[in-house]
Backbone as numpy.savetxt, mean C-alpha at the origin, in Angstrom:
# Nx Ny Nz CAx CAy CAz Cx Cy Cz
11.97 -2.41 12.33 10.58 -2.05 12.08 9.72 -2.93 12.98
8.90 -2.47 13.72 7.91 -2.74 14.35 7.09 -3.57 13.86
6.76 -4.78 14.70 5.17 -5.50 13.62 3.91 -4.71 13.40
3.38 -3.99 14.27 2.29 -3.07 14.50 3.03 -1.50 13.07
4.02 -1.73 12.91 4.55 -0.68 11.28 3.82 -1.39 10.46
4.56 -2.42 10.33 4.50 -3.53 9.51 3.31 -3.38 9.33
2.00 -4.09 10.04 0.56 -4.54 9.84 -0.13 -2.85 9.40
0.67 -1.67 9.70 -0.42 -0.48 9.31 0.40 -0.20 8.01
1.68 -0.82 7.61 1.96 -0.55 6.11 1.24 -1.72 5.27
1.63 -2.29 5.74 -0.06 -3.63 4.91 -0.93 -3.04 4.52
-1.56 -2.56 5.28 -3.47 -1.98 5.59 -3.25 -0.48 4.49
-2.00 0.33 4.66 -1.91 1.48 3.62 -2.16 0.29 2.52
-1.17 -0.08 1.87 -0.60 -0.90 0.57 -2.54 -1.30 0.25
-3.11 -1.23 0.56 -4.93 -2.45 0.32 -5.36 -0.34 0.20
-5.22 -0.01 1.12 -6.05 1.39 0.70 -6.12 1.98 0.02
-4.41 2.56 -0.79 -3.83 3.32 -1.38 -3.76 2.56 -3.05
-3.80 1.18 -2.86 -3.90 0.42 -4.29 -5.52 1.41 -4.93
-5.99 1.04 -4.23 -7.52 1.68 -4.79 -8.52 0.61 -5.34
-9.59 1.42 -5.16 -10.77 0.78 -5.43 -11.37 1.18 -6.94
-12.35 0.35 -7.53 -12.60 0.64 -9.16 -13.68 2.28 -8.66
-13.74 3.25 -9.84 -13.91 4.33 -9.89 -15.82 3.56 -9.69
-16.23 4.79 -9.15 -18.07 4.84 -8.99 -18.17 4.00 -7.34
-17.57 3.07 -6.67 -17.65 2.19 -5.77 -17.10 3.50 -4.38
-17.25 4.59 -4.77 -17.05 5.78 -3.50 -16.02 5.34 -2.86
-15.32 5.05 -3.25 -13.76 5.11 -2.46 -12.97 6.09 -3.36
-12.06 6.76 -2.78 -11.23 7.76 -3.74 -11.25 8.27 -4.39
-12.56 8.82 -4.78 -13.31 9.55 -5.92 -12.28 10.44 -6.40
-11.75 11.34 -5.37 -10.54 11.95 -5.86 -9.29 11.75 -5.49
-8.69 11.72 -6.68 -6.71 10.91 -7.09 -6.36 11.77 -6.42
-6.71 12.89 -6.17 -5.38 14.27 -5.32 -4.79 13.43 -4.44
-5.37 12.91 -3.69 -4.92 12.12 -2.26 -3.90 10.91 -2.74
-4.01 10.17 -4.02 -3.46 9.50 -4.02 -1.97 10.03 -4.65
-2.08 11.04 -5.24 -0.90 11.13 -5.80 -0.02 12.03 -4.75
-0.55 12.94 -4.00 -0.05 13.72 -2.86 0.82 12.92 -1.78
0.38 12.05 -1.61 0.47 10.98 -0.51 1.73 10.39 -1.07
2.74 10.43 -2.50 3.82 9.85 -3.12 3.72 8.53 -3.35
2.03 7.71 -3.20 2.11 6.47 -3.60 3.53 5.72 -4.45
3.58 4.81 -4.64 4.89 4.18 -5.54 4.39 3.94 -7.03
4.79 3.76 -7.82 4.26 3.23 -9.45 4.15 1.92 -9.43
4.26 0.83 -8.16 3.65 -0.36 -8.47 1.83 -0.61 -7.92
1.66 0.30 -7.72 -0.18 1.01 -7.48 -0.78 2.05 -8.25
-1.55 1.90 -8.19 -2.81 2.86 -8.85 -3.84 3.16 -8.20
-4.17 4.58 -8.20 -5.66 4.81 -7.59 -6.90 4.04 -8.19
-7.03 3.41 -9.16 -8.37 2.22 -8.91 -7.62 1.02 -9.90
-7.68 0.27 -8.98 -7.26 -0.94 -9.02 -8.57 -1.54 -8.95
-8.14 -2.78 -9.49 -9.65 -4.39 -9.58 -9.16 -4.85 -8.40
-9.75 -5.78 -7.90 -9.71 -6.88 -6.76 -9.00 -7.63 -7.11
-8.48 -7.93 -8.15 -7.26 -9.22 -8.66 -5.93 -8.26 -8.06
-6.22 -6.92 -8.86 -5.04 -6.13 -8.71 -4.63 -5.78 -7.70
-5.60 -5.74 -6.59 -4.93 -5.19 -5.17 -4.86 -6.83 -4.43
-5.15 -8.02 -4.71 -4.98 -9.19 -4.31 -3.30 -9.18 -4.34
-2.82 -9.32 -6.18 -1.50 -9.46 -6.72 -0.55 -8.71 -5.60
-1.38 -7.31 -5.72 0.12 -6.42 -4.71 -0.28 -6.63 -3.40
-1.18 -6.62 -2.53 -0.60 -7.58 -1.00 -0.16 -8.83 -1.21
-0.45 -9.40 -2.43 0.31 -10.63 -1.82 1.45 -10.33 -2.61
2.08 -10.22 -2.76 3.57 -9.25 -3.87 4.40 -8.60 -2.48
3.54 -7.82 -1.44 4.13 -6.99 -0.38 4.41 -8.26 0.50
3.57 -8.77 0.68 3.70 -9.90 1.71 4.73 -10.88 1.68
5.38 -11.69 0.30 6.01 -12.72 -0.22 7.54 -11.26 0.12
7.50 -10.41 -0.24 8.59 -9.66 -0.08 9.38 -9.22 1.81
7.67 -8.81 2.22 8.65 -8.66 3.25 8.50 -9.84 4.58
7.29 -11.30 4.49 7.57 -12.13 5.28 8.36 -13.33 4.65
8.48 -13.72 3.60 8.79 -14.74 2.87 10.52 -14.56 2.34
10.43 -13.54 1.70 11.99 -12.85 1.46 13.02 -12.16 2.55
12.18 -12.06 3.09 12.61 -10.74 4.42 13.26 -9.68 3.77
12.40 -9.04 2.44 13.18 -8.06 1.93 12.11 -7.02 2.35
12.19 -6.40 3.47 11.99 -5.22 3.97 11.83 -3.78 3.14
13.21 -3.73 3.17 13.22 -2.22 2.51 12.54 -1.92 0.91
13.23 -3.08 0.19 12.33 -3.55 -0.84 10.59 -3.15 -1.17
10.14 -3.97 -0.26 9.12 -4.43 0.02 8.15 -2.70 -0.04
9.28 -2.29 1.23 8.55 -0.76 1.72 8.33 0.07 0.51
9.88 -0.04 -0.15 9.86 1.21 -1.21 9.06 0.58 -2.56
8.69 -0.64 -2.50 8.24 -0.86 -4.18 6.33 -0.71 -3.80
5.67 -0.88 -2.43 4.79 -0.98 -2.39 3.77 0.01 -1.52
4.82 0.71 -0.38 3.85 1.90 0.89 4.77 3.35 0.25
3.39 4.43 0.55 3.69 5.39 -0.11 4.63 6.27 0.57
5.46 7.26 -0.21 6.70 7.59 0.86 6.16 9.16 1.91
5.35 8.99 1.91 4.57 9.89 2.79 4.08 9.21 3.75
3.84 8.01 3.74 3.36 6.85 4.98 3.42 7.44 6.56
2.25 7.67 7.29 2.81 8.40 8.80 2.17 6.53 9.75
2.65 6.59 10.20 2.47 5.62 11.37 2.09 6.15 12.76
0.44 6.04 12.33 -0.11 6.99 13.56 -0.20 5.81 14.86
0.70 5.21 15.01 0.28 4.28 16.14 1.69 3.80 16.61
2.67 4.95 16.19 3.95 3.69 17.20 4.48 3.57 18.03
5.41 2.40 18.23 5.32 1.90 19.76 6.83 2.59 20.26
């Protein structure tokens, strides 16, 4: 896996956690649930809650080097990587 994967599965994992409902982000779940998010996210998450899971993704896949782990417990399995090398 690519670092430039890597850094745009990060950036999903902060998007796809979600933002609290009324704050115009994700108004509608279709996207989130379409997209096969994982069950360790939710479409509106608090700021503690999307803190916990990047840093949860992070300790997994720089700290553990558990990769695959990492991928499947936290980026959604629809994930496209519009940028690779």
């Amino acid at each position: 896996m690519h670092f430039s994967t890597v850094i745009a599965a990060a950036l999903s994992v902060t998007s796809f956690v979600g933002a609290a409902p009324g704050h115009g982000h994700h108004a509608d779940v279709s996207e989130y649930y379409s997209l096969g998010c994982p069950k360790s996210t939710k479409p509106y998450a608090s700021k503690e809650e999307q803190l916990q899971a990047i840093t949860e993704y992070g300790q997994l896949l720089y700290i553990q080097k558990q990769i695959e782990t990492a991928e499947y417990t936290y980026v959604a399995t629809d994930f496209i990587n519009h940028a690779p090398e």
